[in-house]
C-alpha positions in Angstrom: 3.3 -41.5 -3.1 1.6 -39.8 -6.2 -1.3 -41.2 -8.0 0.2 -43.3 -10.8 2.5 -44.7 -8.3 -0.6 -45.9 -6.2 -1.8 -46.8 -9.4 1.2 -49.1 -10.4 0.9 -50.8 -6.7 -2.2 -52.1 -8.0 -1.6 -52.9 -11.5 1.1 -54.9 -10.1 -1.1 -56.7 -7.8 -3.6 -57.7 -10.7 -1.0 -58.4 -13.5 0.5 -61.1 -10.3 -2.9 -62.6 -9.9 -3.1 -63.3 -13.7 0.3 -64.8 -13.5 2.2 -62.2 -15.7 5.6 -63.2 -14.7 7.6 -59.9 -14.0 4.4 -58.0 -12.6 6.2 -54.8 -11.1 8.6 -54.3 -14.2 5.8 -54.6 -16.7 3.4 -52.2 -14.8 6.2 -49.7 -14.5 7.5 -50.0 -18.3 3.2 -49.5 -19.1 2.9 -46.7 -16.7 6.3 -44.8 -18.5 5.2 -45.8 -21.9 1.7 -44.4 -21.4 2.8 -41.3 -19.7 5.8 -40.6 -22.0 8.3 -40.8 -19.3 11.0 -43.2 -18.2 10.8 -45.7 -15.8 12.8 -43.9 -13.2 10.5 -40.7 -13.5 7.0 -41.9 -13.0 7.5 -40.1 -9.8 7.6 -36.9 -11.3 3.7 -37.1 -13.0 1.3 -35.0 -11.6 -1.7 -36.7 -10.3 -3.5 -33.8 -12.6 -1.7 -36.3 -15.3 -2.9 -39.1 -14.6 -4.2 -41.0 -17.5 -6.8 -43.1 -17.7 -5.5 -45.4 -20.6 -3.3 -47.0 -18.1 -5.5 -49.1 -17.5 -6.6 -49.9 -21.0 -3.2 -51.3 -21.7 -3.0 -53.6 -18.1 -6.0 -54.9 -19.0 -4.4 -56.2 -22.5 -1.2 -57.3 -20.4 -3.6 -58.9 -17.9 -4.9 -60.8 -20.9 -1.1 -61.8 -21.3 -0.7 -59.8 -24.6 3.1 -59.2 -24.8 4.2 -56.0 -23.0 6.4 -55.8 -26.4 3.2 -55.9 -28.6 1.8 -53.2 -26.5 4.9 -50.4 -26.3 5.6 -51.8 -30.0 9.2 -52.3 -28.7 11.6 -54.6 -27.6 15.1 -54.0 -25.8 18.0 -56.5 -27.2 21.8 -55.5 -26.1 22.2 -52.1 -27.3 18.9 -51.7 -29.2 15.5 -50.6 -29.4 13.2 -52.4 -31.8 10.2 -52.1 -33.7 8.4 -55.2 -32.8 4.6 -56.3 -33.2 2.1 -59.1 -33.8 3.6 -61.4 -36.6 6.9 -61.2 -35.3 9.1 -63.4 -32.4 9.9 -61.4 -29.7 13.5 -61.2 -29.2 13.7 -62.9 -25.7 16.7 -61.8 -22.4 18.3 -65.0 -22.6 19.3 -65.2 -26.8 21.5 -62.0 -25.5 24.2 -64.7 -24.1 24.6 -66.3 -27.6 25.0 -63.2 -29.2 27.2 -62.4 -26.5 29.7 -65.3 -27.4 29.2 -64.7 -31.0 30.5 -61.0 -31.0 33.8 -62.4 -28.5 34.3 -65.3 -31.2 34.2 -62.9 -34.1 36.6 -60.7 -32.1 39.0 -63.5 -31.2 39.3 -64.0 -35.2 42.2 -62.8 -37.4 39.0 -61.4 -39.6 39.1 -57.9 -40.9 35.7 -57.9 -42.3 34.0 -60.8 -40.3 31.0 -62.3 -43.0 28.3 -63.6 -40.8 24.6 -65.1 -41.5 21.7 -65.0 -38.9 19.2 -67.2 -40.2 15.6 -67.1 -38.7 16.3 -63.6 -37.9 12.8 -62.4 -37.0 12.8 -59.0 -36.2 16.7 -58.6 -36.8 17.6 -58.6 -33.2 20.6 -60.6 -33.6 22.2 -59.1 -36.8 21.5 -56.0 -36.0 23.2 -56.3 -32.3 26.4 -57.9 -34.2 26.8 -55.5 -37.4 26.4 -52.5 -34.3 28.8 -54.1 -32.1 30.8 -56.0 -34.5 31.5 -52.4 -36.6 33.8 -54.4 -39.7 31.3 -57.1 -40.5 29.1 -57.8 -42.7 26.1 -59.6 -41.7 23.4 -61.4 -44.0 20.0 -62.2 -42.4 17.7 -64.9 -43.7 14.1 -64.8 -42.4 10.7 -67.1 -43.8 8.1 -65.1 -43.2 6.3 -62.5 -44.5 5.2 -60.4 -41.7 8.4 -61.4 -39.9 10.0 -60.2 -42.7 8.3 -56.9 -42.6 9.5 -55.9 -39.1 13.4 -56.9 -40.1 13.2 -54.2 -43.2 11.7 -51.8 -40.4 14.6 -52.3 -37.7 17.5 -52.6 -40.6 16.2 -49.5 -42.6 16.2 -47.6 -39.3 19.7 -49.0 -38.3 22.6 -46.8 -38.9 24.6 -49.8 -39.8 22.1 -50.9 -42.6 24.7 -50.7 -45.3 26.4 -53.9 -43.9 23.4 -55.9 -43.3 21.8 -57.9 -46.3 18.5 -59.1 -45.8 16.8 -61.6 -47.6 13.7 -63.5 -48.0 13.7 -67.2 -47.7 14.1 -70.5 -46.1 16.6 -70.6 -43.8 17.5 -74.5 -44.1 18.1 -73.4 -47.9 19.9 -70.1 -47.6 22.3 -68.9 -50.5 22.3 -72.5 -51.8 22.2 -71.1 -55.3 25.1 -68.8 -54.5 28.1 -70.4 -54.9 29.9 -67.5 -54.6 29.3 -67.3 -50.9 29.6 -71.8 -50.4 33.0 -71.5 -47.6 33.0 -67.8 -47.3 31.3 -67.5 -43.7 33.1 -66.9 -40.3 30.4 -67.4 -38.5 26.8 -68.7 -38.6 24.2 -67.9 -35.9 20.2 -68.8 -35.1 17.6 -68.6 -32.8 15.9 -71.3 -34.7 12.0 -72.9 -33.4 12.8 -75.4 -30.9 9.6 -76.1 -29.3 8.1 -79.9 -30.0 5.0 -79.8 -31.3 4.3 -82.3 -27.7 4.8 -79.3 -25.6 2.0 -77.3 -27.3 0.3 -76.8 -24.4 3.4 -76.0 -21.4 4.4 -73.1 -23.6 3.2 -69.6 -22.0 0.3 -67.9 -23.5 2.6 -64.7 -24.2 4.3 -67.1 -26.7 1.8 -69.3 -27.8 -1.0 -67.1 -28.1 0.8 -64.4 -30.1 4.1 -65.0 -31.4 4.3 -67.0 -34.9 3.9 -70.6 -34.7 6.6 -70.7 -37.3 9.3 -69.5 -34.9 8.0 -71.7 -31.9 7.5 -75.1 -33.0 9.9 -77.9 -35.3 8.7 -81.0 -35.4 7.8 -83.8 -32.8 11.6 -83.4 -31.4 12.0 -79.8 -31.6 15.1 -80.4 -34.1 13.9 -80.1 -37.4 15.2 -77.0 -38.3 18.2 -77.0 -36.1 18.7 -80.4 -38.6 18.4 -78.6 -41.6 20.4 -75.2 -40.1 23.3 -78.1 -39.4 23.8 -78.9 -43.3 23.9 -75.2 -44.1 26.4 -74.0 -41.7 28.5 -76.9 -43.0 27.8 -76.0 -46.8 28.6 -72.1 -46.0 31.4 -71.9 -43.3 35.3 -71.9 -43.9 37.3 -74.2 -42.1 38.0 -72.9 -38.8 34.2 -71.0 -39.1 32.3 -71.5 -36.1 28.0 -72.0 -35.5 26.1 -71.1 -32.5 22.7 -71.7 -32.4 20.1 -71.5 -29.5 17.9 -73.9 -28.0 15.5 -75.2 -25.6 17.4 -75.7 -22.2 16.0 -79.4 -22.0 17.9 -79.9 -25.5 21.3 -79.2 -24.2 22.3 -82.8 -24.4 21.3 -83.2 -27.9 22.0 -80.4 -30.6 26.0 -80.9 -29.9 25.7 -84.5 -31.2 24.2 -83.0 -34.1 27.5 -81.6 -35.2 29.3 -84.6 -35.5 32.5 -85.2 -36.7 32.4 -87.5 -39.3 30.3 -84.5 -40.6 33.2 -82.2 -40.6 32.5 -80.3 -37.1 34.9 -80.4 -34.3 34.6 -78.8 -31.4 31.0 -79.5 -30.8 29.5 -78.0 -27.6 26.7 -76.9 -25.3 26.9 -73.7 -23.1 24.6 -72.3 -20.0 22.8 -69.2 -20.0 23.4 -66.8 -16.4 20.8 -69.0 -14.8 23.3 -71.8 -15.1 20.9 -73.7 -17.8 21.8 -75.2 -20.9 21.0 -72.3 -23.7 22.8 -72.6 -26.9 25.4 -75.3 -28.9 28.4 -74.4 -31.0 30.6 -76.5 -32.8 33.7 -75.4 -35.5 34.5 -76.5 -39.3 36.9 -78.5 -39.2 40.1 -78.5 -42.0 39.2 -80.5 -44.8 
């Protein structure tokens, strides 16, 4: 064993004891990101290499800084993302909804798909359809400023940035001064805040601590936004259009029943993630 691997050994022993959740990974991904070198090579770095700024950085993951804050990047799908503080970190498990998405969007006799991801944050999810969705044309919605910020970054930097329209503004009003685009959707998609304002306190430090509070929290139930994302995806869809939106896995009995029926949705239900919980809700436009 060389030096840094010694080294990681103990990282990952601390970053345990401070209840970082996936010790080993993150003090591997710090070790390769300091040293400029994958994962699978730390091996390779000469103990002459060594240095000592590794342990700067477990220190801030220690302090349970996101690892993404630290590398300044987060893995979705297919990508690589500029990500930082001011800015929801795109999480594993929204990779599923996006995942159903894209086979939705395929399954339709669409040539040029028109999509909308509102609360897009950094621009995980449009950016993962418009890549592997090559004929749409995706239109992302996002709040906040900062949040904002890191979107342009990732889209500018996309080679698929001339189908991807981002804008500024609230998602539970997107486009409603564009007619134009009122029916024209096939699909609409969110990772919307979820977390009730009760659970302040359950929600892990990585999250509370340092993502926005505007892409955690929506109201006493969690369902503010979800409530407000409802009436948009029924004022922008087509018939036959389809939603899927994320949310908290103790919420999978309620956001179906959000798309009711005598609102115009059909169709209307929950889905589990790979750990078998409940993850995201979709529901269909029905034929006027």
């Amino acid at each position: 064993m060389n030096l840094l691997l010694a080294e990681v050994a103990q990282a990952t022993q601390r970053l345990a004891a401070a209840g970082v959740p996936s010790p080993r990974f993150d003090a591997e991904e710090l070790a390769a990101y300091v040293h400029e070198v994958k994962r699978g090579e730390l091996h390779t770095v000469a103990d002459g290499d060594f240095d000592a700024r590794y342990w700067e950085v477990i220190s801030r993951r220690e302090a349970r800084e996101p690892l993404q804050h630290i590398t300044g990047r987060a893995f979705f799908r297919y990508l690589e993302l500029q990500v930082g503080p001011g800015v929801f970190v795109p999480r594993p498990e929204t990779e599923s909804v996006v995942g159903w998405a894209i086979d939705a969007l395929r399954s339709m006799d669409v040539a040029e798909p028109l999509v909308v991801d509102l609360c897009t944050g950094s621009g995980a999810i449009a950016l993962a359809l418009a890549q592997e969705v090559p004929r749409s044309r995706v239109h992302a919605v996002e709040l906040s400023e900062e949040a904002y910020a890191w979107a342009r970054r990732n889209v500018d930097a996309s080679p698929d940035a001339a189908r991807i329209s981002l804008v500024q503004g609230d998602a539970t009003r997107a486009f409603e001064d564009q007619p134009e685009l009122h029916g024209r959707f096939d699909l609409v998609i969110s990772n919307p805040p979820y977390i009730p304002l009760t659970e302040w306190e359950y929600v892990a430090p990585e999250a509370r601590d340092h993502d926005p509070q505007l892409a955690l929290f929506s109201g006493e139930d969690g369902l503010d936004t979800i409530r407000g994302i409802e009436k948009v995806a029924a004022r922008l869809l087509r018939p036959g259009g389809v939603v899927v939106i994320e949310h908290a896995d103790t919420q999978g009995g309620l956001v179906p029943w959000i798309f009711r029926e005598e609102s115009g949705w059909t169709d209307a239900a929950d889905h589990r993630d790979l750990n078998n919980r409940p993850r995201f809700a979709t529901a269909r436009r029905a034929a006027p």
